[in-house]
C-alpha positions, 0 to 999 in steps of 0.5 A: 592962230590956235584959237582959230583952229580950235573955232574951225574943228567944233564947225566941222564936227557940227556940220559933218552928218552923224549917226542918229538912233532912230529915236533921236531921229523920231523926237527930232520929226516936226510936229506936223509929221508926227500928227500925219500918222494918225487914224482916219475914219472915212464914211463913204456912204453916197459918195462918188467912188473915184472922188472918195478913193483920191481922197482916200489915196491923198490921206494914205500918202500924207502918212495916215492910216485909213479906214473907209467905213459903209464900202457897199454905199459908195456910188457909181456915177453913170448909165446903171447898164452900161457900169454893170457890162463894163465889170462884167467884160472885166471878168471874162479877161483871163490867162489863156493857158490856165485860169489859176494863174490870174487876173483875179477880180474881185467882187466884193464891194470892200476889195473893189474899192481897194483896188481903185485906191490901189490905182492911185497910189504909186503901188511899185514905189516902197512910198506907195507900198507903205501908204497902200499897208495902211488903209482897211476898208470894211463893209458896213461899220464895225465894232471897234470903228463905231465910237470913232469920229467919222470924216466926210469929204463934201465934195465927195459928196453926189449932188442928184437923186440917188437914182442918178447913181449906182451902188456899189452893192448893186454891182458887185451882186451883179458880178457875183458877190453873195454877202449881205448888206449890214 
């Protein structure tokens, strides 16, 4: 009876929760975790824009830190006309007592195509606003970026002519961004 006893407490203790460090907890992650908190380097160059944010917004979800590279190059599927009055009707939305209170929409090709990845990822939800910290996204390719090894999402890829398609570049100098592309 005493050995019983004896076999059931040693049960307990292991099945009962205890208090990790957070290093234990960090060793103890499965490996696959531990390579989902790796840099990814993504070239937009001729993409289309919503098939490469939901690209990019898997990757951040997933634990990756995320850096879209050649934000100017991506495409816009659709009339050239139509895409340029739609952010510009954009624009004219704004608070009717006093315009310094917002919205606030961004011209510049890097932060448009922020706020679409922005869309897609739970941004409320403290997953989505840790995902959302990691991602950087940068007009041309720079410095620190350009010995990386750069991924490319084929079916991100525009399959016509680029006449078919609007830059990014072309919008956002439309809507009144004055930068100059790299």
């Amino acid at each position: 009876m005493v050995k019983e006893s004896k076999a059931n407490k040693k049960q307990d203790e292991n099945s009962s929760p205890k208090k990790q460090t957070k290093t234990q907890q960090q060793q103890e992650k499965p490996p696959q975790q531990q390579q989902q908190n790796k840099l990814v380097v993504v070239d937009a160059a001729n993409c289309v824009s919503g098939r490469i944010c939901s690209k990019v917004s898997k990757l951040l979800l997933q634990g990756n830190r995320v850096s879209v590279v050649n934000a100017e190059k991506v495409m816009i599927s659709g009339n050239k006309y139509e895409i340029i009055e739609s952010y510009k009707k954009r624009l004219e939305v704004g608070s009717i007592i006093n315009p310094i209170h917002g919205p606030f929409h961004p011209r510049r090709p890097d932060t448009i195509i922020t706020k679409m990845i922005r869309g897609m990822v739970p941004k409320r939800k403290p997953s989505g606003m840790q995902a959302f910290k990691k991602l950087r996204v940068y007009i041309g390719v720079p410095d620190e970026l350009k010995n990386s090894a750069m991924q490319t999402f084929d079916d991100a890829k525009i399959t016509r002519p680029e006449s078919f398609y609007t830059s990014m570049s072309d919008v956002a100098k439309q809507i009144g961004w004055k930068g100059v592309v790299q």
